[in-house]
TILUMSE-555939 format. One line per field, with one value per residue (C-alpha): residue in three letters; x, y, z. Coordinates in steps of 0.5 Angstrom, whole numbers, plus 500, padded with zeros to 3 digits. Example, Ala and Ser with C-alpha at 12.3 -4.5 7.8 and 13.67 -1.06 7.14 Angstrom:
BEGIN
type: (Ala|Ser);
c1: (525|527);
c2: (491|498);
c3: (516|514);
END
This chain:
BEGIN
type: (Unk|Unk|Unk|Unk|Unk|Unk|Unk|Unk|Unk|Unk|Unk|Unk|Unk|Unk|Unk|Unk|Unk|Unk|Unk|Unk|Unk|Unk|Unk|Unk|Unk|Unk|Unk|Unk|Unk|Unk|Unk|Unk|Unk|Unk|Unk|Unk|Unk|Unk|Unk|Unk|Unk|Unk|Unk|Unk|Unk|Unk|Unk|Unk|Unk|Unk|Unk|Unk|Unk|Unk|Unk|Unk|Unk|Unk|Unk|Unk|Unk|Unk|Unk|Unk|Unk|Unk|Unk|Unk|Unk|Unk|Unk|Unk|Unk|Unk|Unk|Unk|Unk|Unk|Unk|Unk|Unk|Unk|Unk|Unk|Unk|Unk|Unk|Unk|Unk|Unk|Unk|Unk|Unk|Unk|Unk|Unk|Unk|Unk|Unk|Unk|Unk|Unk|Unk|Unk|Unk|Unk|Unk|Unk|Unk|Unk|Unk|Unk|Unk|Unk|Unk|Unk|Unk|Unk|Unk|Unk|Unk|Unk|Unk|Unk|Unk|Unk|Unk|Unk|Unk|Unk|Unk|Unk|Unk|Unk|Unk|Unk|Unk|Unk|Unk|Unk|Unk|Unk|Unk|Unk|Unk|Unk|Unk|Unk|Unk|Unk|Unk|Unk|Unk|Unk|Unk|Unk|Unk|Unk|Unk|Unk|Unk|Unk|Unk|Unk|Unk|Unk|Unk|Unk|Unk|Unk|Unk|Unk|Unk|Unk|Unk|Unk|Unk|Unk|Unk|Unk|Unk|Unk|Unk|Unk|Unk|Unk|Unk|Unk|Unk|Unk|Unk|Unk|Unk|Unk|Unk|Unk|Unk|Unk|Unk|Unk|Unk|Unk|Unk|Unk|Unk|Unk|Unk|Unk|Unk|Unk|Unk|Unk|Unk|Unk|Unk|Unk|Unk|Unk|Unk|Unk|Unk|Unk|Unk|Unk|Unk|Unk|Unk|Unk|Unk|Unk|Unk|Unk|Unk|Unk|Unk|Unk|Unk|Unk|Unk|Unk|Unk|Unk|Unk|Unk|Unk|Unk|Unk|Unk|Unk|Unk|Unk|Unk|Unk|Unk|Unk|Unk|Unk|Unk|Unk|Unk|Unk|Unk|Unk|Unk|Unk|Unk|Unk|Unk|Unk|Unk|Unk|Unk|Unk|Unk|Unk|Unk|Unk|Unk|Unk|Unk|Unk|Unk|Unk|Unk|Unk|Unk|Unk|Unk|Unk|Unk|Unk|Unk|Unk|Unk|Unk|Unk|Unk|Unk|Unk|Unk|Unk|Unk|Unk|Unk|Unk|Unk|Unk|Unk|Unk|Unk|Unk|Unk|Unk|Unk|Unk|Unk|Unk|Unk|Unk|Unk|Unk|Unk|Unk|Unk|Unk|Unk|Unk|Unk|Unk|Unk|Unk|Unk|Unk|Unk|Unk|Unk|Unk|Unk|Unk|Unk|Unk|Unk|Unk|Unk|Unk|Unk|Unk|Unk|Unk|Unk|Unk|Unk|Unk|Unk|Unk|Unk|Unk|Unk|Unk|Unk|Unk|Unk|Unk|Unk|Unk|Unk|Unk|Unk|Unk|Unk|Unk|Unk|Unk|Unk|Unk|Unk|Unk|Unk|Unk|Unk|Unk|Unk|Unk|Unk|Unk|Unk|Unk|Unk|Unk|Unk|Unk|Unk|Unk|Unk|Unk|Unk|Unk|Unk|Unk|Unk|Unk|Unk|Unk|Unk|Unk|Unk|Unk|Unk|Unk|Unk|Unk|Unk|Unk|Unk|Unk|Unk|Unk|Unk|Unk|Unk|Unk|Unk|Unk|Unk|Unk|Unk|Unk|Unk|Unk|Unk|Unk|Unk|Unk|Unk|Unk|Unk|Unk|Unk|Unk|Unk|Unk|Unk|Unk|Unk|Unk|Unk|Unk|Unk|Unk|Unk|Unk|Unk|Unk|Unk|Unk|Unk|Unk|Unk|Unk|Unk|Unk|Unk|Unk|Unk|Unk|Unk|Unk|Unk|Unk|Unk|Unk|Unk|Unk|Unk|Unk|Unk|Unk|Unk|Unk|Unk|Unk|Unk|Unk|Unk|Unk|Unk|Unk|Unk|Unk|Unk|Unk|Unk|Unk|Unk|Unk|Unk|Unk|Unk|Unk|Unk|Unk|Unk|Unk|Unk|Unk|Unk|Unk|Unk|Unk|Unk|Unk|Unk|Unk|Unk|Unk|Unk|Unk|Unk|Unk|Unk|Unk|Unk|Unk|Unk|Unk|Unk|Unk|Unk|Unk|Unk|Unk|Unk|Unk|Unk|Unk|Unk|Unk|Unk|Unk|Unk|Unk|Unk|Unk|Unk|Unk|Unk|Unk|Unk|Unk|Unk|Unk|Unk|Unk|Unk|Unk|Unk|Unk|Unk|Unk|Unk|Unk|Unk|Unk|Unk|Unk|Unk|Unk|Unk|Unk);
c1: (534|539|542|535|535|535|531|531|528|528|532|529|536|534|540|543|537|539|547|546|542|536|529|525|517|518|514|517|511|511|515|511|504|508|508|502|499|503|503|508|507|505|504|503|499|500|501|508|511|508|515|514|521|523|520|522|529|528|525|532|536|533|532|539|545|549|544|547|541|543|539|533|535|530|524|518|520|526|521|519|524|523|521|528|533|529|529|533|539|537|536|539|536|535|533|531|528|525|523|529|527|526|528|524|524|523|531|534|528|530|538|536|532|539|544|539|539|547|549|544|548|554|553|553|560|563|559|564|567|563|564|556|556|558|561|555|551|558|557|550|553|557|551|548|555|557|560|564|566|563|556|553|550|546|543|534|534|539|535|528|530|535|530|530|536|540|535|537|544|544|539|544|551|547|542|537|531|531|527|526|523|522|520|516|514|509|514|517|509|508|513|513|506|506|513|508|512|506|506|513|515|509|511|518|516|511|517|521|517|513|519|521|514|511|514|520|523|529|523|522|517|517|515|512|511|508|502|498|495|496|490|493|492|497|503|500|498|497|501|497|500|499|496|494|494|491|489|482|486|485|492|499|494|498|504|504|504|504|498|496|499|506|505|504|509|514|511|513|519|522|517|512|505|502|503|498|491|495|499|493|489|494|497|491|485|488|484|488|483|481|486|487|495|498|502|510|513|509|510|518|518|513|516|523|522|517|522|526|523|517|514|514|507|504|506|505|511|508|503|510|514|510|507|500|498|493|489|489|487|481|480|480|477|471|463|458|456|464|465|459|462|469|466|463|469|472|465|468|463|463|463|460|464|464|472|476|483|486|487|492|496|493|485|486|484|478|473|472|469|477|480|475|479|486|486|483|489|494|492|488|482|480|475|471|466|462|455|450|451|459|460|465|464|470|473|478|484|487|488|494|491|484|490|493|485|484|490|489|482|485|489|483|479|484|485|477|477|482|481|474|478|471|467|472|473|466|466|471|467|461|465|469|462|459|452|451|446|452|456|451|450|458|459|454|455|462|460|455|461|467|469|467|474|471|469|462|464|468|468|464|471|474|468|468|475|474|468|475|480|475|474|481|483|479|481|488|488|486|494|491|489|492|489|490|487|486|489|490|485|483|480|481|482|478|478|478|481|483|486|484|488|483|488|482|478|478|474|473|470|467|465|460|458|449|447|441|439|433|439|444|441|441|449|451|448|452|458|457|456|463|467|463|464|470|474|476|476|482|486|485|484|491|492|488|483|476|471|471|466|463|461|458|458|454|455|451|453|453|449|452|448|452|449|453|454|458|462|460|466);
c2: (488|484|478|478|477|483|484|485|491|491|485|479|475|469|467|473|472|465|467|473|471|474|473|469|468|460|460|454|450|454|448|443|446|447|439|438|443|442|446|446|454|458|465|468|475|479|487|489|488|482|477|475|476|472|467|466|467|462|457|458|456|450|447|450|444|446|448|449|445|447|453|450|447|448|450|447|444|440|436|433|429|425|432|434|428|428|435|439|442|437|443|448|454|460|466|474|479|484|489|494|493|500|506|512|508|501|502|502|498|492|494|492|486|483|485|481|475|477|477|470|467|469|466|459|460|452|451|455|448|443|437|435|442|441|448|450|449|454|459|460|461|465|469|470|473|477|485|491|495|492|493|487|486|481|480|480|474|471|476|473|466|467|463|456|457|458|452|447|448|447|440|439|439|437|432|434|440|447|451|458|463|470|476|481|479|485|491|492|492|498|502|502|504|509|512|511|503|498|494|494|491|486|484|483|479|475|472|471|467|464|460|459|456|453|446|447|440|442|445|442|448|454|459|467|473|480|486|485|478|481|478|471|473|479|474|467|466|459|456|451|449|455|456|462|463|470|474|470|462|458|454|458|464|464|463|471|475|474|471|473|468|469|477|475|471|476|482|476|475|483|483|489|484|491|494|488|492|497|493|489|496|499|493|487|487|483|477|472|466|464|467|474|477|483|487|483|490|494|489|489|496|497|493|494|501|500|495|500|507|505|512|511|511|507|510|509|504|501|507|510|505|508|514|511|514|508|511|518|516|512|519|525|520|519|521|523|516|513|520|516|510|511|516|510|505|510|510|503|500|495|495|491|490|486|485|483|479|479|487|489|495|499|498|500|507|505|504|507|499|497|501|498|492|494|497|491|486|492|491|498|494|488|482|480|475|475|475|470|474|474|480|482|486|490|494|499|494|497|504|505|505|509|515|515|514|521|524|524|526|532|534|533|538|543|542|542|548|552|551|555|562|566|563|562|570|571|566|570|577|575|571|578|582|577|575|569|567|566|563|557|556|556|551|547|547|545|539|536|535|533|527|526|523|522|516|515|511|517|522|529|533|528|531|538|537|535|541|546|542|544|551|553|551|555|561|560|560|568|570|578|575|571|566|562|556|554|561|561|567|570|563|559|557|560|555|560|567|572|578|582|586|591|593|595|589|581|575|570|563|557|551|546|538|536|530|533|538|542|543|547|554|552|550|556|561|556|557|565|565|561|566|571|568|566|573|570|577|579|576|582|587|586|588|594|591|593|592|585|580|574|568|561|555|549|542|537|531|535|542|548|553|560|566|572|577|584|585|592|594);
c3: (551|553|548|544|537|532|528|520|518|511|509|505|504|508|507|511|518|518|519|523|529|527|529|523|524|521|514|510|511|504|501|504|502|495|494|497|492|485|480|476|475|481|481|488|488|495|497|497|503|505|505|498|496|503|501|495|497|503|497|493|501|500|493|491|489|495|500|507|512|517|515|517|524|528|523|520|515|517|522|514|513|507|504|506|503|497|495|500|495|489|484|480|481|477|482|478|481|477|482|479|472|470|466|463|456|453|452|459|462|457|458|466|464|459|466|471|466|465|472|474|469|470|478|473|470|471|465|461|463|463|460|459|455|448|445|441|449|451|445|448|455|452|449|455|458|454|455|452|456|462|460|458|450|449|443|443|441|446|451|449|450|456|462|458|456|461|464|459|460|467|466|461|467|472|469|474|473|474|479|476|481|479|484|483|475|474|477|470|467|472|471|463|464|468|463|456|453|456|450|449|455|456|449|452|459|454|451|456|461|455|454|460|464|457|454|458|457|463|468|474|477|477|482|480|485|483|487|480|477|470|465|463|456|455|459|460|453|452|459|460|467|470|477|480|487|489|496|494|495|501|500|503|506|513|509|507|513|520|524|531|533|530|533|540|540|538|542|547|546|547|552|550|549|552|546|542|541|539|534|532|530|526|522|522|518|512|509|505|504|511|514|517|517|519|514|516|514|519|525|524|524|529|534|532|534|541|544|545|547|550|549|541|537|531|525|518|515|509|507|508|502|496|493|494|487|486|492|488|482|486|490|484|479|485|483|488|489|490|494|499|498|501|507|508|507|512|517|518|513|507|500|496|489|484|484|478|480|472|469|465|467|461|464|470|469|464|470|477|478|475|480|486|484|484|490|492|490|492|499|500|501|504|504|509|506|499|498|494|488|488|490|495|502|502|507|509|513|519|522|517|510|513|515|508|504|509|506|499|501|504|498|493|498|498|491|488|493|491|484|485|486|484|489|495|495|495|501|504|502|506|512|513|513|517|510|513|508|503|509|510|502|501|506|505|497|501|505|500|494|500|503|510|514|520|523|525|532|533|539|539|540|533|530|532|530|522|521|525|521|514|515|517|511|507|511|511|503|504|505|506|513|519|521|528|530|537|539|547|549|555|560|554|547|541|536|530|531|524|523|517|513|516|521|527|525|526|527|532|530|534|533|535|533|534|532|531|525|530|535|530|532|540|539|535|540|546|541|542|549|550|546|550|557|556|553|547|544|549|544|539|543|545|538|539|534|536|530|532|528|532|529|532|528|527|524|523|518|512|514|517|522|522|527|527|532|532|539|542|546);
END
């Protein structure tokens, strides 16, 4: 690739890009609109993995006393010039991010939050000196600061008071406001809910931001980023200059995530614009206000890793820095009629939903419309447009998400399966003895409860190969029997091959797609003389087994054909 910029993969310190030569998609208009847009607290709402920390890291660069300008040469904001030389490095900033407040009680996450607050405290240790500071101003830094034995002991009501604190002591010294910016704000909420001290923490964050952003004589403005837009009431309370701008806004919607624009110019630049339909179909599909972006995470993964090996694939990167347990709740939760809303959602359709942007934590699981709505604002889900009544149209983003919406699918099928163990060996009784009835009704009781995974623009071979990938998995949970799938077999591949514990006996299985239900009879009777003119049966005989079981089986939609034949050798 010769002198080209390197890429950053997985670093968010503007600072350290900028220094160190590499490639940067511009998205300091964010600064302009901030003005444009005023609001003297703004909480951003997006994804994970959407440039939330960057931007807030590239907004500390430029307000901070101190700012190197030169940070900013050559990007958009450096052409505003009087934007610039009023407020380029006119500020004290105070910059916490919450991502790695946490711990498996309210105890260690509250000790986390007192060392962040310690240690961006600690950054500001001229004020120990400062003559604009009189010495109850210093015992209240000191407060703030201290340590035994090099752990940081600050007391809750310092804790509690901490953000305006430490914002009036830096007014006082600079005569100039402060910009606090606070990074993944609703980080802690999700870890304490998920470890049992929710309220604990929200009485804790309450506090804390509450008086910081509320009648605070030493803030300028404040800037707030988080997945969740937690409901006002339970954090916000009583802030009334508060805006709130979500995935839903039309103001910044280009400034978190890459445009198509900014993604054609950077697969330009390393010389791989070949590899755009591709990157387009797995990582687009985003709707932020009226604009449409790419998950940034995924196209500086992707890329980083075609421009050099031009034979590598699309993976799934951003599915990939997270458990998904949103996705599994959403999946295990699921009635009949959400199970046919996401095959539906996988189909490629949309949903209409009535969205909630402003949950609590401990709602989520309240209601399957709840989860609808998380999965929303968490960037599983997107929106194409509303309907008249409000509701909005919902989809699946991108290739990506579908992936990981079919692999939770697949462990809650293998899960409802096998959880049944009474039925499941009748099932693999009348499959071993050929009771075709029961065959039909097992699968089709299967089929009627599951969630399809295929999409229904799919090729006849995905189909057939989704019906395959279903009843392999029910046979491969009998560990009596060896089960082979797409086994080479005398002029071809047999899709399903079993060898019983019955060292004379074995099962030879072949699946066919109709889209129609009066050619399900004919298709199996095809299946049969496929296994039969290709000697798929070769593969047991070699084996010396010699009782052998045909079984030609066909799907339509969610019904199943089946018609058995014995081997006559």
């Amino acid at each position: 690739m010769g002198d080209k910029l390197k890429l950053p993969v997985g670093i968010d310190d503007f600072e350290k890009i900028r220094r160190n030569t590499f490639y940067y998609i511009d998205k300091t208009k964010l600064i302009e609109q901030l003005f444009v847009n005023w609001g003297e607290v703004n909480l951003f709402t997006r994804p994970r993995r959407f440039g939330k920390t960057l931007n807030m890291s590239m907004l500390k660069c430029f307000f901070e006393i101190g700012a190197d300008e030169t940070l900013f040469n050559g990007l958009y904001i450096s052409g505003n010039r009087q934007l610039c030389e009023e407020h380029m490095g006119k500020y004290p900033v105070i910059f916490l991010s919450l991502k790695n407040v946490e711990g498996l009680t309210f105890e260690n996450a509250k000790y986390q939050m007192a060392e962040l607050v310690g240690r961006e405290a600690e950054r500001f240790g001229f004020l120990k000196q400062s003559e604009r500071l009189s010495e109850n101003d210093k015992e209240v830094y000191l407060a703030l600061t201290k340590k035994v034995n090099g752990k940081y002991v600050i007391d809750d009501d310092i804790l509690y008071a901490s953000l305006q604190a430490l914002s009036e002591l830096l007014y006082k010294h600079y005569g100039k406001k402060t910009v606090i910016l606070i990074d993944e704000y609703d980080v802690p909420l999700d870890k304490a809910f998920g470890h049992g001290y929710y309220r604990e923490m929200v009485a804790l964050i309450r506090a804390v931001f509450g008086k910081a952003l509320k009648t605070n004589f030493a803030l300028e403005f404040a800037v707030l980023t988080g997945c969740l837009r937690v409901s006002k009431e339970s954090i916000f309370t009583g802030l009334n200059n508060f805006k709130i701008l979500s995935v839903t806004d039309t103001r910044f919607d280009e400034q978190f995530g890459f445009t198509d624009k900014e993604v054609k110019e950077l697969l330009a630049y390393y010389h791989i614009e070949n590899r755009f339909e591709e990157t387009k179909r797995w990582y687009d599909g985003y709707h932020f206000g009226n604009a449409d972006v790419y998950c940034p995470w995924d196209v500086i993964n992707h890329v980083d890793r075609i421009k050099d090996d031009a034979n590598a694939g699309p993976e799934a990167y951003w599915i990939n820095t997270s458990g998904n347990e949103l996705v599994k709740r959403f999946v295990d939760r699921a009635g009949k009629t959400t199970r046919n809303e996401i095959e539906r959602l996988i189909a490629g359709e949309s949903i209409e939903k009535h969205i909630r942007l402003d949950l609590t934590y401990d709602e989520i699981d309240n209601s399957i419309d709840n989860l609808w709505s998380v999965l929303f604002t968490t960037g599983y889900l997107t929106q194409t447009g509303l309907t008249k009544d409000g509701a909005y149209k919902l989809v699946i983003p991108n290739r990506e998400v579908r992936e990981v919406f079919k692999l939770q699918i697949n462990e809650w099928f293998k899960k409802s399966i096998f959880s049944n163990t009474d039925r499941l060996q009748a099932f693999w009784k009348s499959f071993e003895d050929g009771n075709t009835l029961e065959i039909e009704k097992y699968i089709n009781r299967v089929l009627s409860n599951s969630i399809s995974v295929f999409d229904t623009k799919a090729r006849k071979e995905e189909k057939e190969s989704s019906y395959h990938n279903l009843l392999v998995g029910i046979l491969t949970g009998n560990d009596d029997w060896l089960v082979k799938s797409n086994a080479e077999a005398g002029e071809g591949f047999a899709d399903i091959i079993v060898e019983t514990d019955d060292p004379d006996a074995g099962i030879i299985a072949e699946l066919k797609y109709t889209k129609d239900f009066k050619e399900m009879e004919t298709a199996c009777s095809k299946a049969l003389e496929q296994i039969k003119d290709r000697r798929y049966q070769e593969y047991l005989l070699n084996d010396d087994r010699r009782d052998i079981l045909l079984y030609g089986i066909a799907f339509c939609k969610k019904r199943c054909k089946v018609i058995a034949e014995k081997m006559k050798i």
